[in-house]
C-alpha positions in Angstrom: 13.1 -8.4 18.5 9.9 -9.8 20.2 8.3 -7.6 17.0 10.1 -9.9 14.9 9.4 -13.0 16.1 5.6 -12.4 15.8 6.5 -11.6 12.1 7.6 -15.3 11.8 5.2 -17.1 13.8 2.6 -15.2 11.4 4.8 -16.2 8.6 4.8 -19.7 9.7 0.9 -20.3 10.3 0.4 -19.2 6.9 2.3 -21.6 6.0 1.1 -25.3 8.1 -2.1 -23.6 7.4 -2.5 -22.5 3.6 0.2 -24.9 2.0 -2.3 -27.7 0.5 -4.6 -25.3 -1.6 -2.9 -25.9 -4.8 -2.4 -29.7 -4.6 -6.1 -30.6 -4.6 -5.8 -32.7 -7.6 -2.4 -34.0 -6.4 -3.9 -34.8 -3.1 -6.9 -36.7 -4.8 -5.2 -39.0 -7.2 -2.4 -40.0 -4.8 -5.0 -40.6 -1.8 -7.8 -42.2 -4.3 -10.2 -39.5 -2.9 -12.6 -37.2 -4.5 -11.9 -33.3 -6.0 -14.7 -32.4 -3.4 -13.4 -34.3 -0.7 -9.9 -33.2 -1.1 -11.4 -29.8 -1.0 -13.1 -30.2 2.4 -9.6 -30.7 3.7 -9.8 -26.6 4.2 -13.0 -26.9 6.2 -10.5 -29.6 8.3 -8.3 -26.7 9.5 -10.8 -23.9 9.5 -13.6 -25.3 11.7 -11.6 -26.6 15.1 -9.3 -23.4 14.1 -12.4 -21.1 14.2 -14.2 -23.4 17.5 -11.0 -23.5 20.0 -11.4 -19.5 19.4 -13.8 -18.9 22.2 -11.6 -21.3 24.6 -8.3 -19.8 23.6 -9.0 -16.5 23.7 -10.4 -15.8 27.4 -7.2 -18.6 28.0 -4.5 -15.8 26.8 -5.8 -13.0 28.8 -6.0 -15.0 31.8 -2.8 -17.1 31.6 -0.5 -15.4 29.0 -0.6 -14.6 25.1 3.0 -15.5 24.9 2.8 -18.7 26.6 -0.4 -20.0 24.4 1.1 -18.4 21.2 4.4 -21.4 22.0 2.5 -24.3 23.0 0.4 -23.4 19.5 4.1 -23.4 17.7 4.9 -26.9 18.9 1.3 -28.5 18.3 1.5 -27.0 14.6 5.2 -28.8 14.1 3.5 -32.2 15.3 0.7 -31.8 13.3 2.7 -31.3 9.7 4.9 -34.2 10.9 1.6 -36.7 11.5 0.2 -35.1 8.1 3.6 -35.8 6.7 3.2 -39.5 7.5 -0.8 -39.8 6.7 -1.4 -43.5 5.0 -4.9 -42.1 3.9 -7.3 -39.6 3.4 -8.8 -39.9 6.9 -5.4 -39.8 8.6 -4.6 -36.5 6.8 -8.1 -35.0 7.3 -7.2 -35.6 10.9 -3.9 -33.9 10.9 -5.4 -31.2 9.4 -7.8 -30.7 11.8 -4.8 -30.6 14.3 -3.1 -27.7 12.5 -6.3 -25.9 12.3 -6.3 -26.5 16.4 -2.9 -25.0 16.7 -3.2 -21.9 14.3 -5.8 -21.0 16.5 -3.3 -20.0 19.1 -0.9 -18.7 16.5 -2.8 -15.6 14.1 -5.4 -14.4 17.1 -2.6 -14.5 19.8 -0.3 -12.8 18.0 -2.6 -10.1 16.6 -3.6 -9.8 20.2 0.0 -9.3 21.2 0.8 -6.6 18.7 -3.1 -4.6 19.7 -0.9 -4.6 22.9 2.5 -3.8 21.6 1.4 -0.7 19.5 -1.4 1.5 20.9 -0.1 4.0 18.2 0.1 3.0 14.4 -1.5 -0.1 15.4 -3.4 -0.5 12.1 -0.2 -0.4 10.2 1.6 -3.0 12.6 -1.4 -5.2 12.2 -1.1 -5.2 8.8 2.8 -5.8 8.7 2.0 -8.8 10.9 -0.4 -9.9 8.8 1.9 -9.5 5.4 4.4 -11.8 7.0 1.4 -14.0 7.3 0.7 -13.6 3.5 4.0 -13.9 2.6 4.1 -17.0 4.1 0.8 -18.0 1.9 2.9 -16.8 -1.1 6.0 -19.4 -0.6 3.2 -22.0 0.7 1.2 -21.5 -2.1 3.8 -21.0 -5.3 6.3 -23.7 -3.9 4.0 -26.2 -2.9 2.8 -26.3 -6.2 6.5 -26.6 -7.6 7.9 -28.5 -5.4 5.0 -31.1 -5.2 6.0 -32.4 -9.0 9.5 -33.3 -7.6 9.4 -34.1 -4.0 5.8 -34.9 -3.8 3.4 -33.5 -1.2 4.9 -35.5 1.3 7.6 -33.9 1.0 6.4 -30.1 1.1 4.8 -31.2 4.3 8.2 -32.1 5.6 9.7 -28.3 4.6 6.7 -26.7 6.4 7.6 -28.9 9.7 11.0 -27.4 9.6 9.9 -23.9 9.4 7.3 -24.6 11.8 9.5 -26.7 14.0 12.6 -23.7 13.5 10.2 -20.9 14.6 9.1 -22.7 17.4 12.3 -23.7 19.3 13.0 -19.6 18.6 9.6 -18.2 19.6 10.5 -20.8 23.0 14.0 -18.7 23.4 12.7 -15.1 22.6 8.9 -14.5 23.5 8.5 -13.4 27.3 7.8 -16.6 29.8 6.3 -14.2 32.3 2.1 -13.0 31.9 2.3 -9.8 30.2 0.2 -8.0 32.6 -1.8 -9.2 36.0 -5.0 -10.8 35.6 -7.5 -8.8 36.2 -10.4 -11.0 37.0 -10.2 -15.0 38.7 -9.4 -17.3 35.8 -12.7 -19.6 34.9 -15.9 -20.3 32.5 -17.4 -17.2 34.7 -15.1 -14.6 33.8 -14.7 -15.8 30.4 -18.6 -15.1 29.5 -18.2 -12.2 31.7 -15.5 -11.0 29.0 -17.6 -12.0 26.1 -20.8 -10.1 27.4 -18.4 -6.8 28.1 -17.5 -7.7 24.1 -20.8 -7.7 23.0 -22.2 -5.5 24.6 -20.1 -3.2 22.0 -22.7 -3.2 18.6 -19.6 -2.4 16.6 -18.2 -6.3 17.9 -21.2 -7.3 15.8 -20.3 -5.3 12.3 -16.8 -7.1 13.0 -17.5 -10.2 13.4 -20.3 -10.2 10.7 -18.4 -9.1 7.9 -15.4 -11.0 8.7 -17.8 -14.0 8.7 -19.0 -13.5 4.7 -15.3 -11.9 3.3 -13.6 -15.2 5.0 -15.5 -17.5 4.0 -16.0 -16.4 0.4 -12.5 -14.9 -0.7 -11.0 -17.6 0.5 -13.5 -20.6 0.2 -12.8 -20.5 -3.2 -9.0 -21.3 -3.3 -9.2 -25.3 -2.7 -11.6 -25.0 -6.6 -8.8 -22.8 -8.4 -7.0 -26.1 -9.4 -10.1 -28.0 -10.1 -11.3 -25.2 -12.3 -8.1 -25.1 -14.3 -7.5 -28.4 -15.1 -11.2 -28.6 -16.4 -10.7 -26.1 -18.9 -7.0 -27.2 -19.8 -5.7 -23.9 -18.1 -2.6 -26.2 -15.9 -2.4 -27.7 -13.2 -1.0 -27.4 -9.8 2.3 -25.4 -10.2 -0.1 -22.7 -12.3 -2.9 -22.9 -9.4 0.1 -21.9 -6.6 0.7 -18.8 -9.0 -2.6 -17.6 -9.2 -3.4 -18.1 -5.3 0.3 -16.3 -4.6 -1.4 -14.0 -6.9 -4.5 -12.7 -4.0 -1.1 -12.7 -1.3 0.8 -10.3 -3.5 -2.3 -8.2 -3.5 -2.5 -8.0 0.0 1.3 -7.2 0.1 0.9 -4.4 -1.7 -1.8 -3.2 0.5 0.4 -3.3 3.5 3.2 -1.3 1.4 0.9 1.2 0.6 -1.1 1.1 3.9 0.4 4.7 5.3 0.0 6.5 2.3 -4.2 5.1 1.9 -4.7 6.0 5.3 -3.7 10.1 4.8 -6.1 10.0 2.2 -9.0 7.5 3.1 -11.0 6.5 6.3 -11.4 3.3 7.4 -14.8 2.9 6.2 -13.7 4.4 3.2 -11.5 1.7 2.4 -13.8 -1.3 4.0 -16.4 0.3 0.8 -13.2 0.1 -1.8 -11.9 -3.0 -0.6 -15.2 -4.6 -0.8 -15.6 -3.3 -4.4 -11.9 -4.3 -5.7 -12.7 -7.7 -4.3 -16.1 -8.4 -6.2 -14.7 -6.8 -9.5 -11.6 -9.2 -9.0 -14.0 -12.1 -8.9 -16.3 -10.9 -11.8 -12.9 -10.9 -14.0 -11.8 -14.0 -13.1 -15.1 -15.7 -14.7 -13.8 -14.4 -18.1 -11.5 -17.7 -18.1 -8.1 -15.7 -19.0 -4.6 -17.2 -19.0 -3.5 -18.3 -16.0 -0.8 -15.2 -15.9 -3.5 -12.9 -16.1 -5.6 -14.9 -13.3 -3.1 -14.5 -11.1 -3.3 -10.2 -11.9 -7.0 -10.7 -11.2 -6.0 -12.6 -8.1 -3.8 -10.1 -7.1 -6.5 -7.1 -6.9 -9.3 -9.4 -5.3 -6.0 -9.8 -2.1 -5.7 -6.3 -2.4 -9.7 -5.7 -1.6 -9.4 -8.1 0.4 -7.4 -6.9 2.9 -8.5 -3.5 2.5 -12.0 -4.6 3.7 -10.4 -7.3 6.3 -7.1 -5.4 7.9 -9.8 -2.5 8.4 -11.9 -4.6 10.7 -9.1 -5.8 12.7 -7.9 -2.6 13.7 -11.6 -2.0 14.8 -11.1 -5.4 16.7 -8.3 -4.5 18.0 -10.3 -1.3 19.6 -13.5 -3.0 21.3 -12.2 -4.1 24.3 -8.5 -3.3 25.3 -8.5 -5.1 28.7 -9.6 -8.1 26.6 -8.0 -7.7 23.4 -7.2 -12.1 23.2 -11.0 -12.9 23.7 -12.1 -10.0 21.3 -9.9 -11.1 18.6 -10.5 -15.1 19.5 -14.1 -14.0 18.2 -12.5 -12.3 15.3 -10.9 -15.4 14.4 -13.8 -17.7 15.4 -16.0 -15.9 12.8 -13.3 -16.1 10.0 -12.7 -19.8 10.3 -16.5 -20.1 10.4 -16.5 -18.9 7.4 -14.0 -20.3 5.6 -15.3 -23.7 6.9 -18.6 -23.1 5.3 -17.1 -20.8 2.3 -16.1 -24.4 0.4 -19.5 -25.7 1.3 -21.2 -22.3 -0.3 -18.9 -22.0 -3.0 -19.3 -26.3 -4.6 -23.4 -25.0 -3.7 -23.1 -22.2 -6.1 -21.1 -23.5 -8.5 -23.6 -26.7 -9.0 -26.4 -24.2 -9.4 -25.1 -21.7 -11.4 -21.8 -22.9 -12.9 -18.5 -21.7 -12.5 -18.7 -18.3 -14.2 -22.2 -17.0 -12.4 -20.8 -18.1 -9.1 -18.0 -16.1 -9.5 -20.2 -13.2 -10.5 -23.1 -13.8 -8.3 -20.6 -13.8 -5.1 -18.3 -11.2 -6.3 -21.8 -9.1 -6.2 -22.1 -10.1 -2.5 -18.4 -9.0 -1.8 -19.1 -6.0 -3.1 -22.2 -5.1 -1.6 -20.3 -6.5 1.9 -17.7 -3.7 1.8 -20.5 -1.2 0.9 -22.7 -2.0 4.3 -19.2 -2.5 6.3 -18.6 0.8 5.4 -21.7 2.5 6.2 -21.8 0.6 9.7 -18.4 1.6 11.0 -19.6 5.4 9.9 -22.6 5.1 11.4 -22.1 3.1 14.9 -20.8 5.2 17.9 -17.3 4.6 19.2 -17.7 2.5 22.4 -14.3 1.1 24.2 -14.4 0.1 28.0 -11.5 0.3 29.5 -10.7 -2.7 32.2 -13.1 -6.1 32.8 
């Protein structure tokens, strides 16, 4: 049961989180904004998501996973509610930036609580976790788009606060209200950079938090310019750009159905080098400006790469410093959200300078090369796990 509920807290993130990507040009005509500002509304969740990571990290070892993981439920209901009622641009950006706040005690957390959960298989219940999380960026994604021409984006806002708000009040009733284990250390800013030095010490926390930093931020930095980029070239608008971004979930679906039978036949450098590879081909096909049907194929393998490269890292997260798994995958999330709050930054910068179709090559190259030296890394770097703080 507690398994369960993780599954929809992921499943709900995903959506408070993800559920504006395909409105973009919605979002800009009805809030008299730019298409670049509108854009930046992902940086709005990714960088206080990716900054309250060091904070709320060393905070769930110390005081509970469970018990930041609810008050993260609730904020994340409040925050679709005030986005709900946003009279402007700034007002949403801000509520935005609140649910960007709250996942960051959502996705890490929960990871966290599974790393603890399953010592054995825990790669395939990270990635199970993590499918509910994309599944929830596959009804966010394809029904915002939908729904949006009939109910408005005001009104999608208002389904994702009764999901949110629905999980919550359940997460409140079946999650543990007790610590899950004694704290080990006197809870403070001292033993919080005493975790993060124990962390770091690790050189393979590094090759994590690295490549999670330039995956992030440039798989999924390009999302908020899928519906910009279609409606320039007469390709559709924002029911078709849902589609195509449900596309890269389904791809990552289908790596978590598959996970047990890759892993008999691949290592997990193995498949950060594939995944890498799959990705950056993905993006090199998409710059051939096919039908939106077939984008959302390509879409499909660059989520499957993807998560390759990304779900293989986590489990190596999961493995740096068990006494500390919150902090070390607080980092993780830290340096994803860093990412994806300067991926839309890098991605307008590219595409000004080299136009749509050789920024799509040009960073599809870096993917690629990004799984190659993930790969060779995690061969390459000893095996170091400490065992208490």
């Amino acid at each position: 049961m507690r398994f369960f509920v993780l599954i929809l807290c992921a499943f709900s993130s995903a959506i408070a989180i993800r559920t504006l990507d395909p409105l973009t040009v919605t979002l800009a005509v009805d809030l008299g904004a730019s298409i670049g500002s509108v854009a930046l509304l992902a940086s709005a969740v990714a960088l206080p998501f990716a900054l309250a990571q060091p904070v709320l990290g060393p905070v769930g070892d110390q005081f509970g996973k469970a018990r930041v993981l609810k008050i993260a439920l609730w904020l994340s209901a409040v925050s679709l509610a005030l986005g709900a009622l946003a009279p402007d641009y700034p007002s949403l950006f801000a509520a935005r930036m609140l649910t960007g706040l709250a996942g960051a005690g959502i996705m890490p957390v929960g990871m966290a609580m599974i790393g603890d959960l399953y010592p054995r298989g825990r790669q395939i219940a990270i990635a199970r976790f993590v499918a509910a999380a994309i599944t929830g960026q596959i009804l966010g994604a394809a029904f915002a788009g939908i729904l949006a021409e009939h109910i408005g984006w005001r009104g999608v806002m208002w389904i994702c606060f009764a999901v949110v708000f629905s999980v919550a009040i359940g997460a409140n009733a079946l999650l543990p209200k007790q610590n899950e284990a004694p704290r080990t250390s006197a809870p403070g800013v001292r033993a919080a950079l005493a975790t993060y030095r124990r962390i770091f010490r690790n050189p393979r926390s590094w090759a994590c938090y690295g490549s999670v930093f330039v995956v992030g931020g440039l798989t999924l930095g390009f999302l908020p310019f899928v519906a910009p980029e279609l409606a320039a070239r007469g390709g559709g608008g924002a029911r078709e750009a849902g589609f195509i971004i449900a596309g890269m979930a389904a791809g990552s679906l289908m790596f978590s159905l598959f996970l047990p039978l890759l892993l008999r036949v691949a290592s997990r450098p193995n498949l950060m080098v594939l995944g890498g590879l799959l990705a950056g081909a993905g993006f090199s096909a998409y710059a051939l400006g096919l039908h939106w049907s077939a984008q959302a194929c390509v879409f499909a393998l660059v989520g499957l790469g993807f998560f390759m490269l990304h779900n293989s890292v986590q489990t190596e997260v999961a493995e740096i410093e068990p006494s500390a798994r919150s902090s070390a995958f607080g980092m993780h999330a830290f340096s994803f959200f860093m990412g994806q709050s300067a991926g839309p930054l890098i991605w307008s910068g590219a595409i000004a300078a080299l136009g749509t179709t050789g920024a799509l090559v040009g960073i599809g190259a870096v993917l690629a090369t990004t799984g190659i030296i993930a790969g060779m890394i995690f061969r390459r770097l000893p095996r170091i796990v400490s065992g208490t703080l």
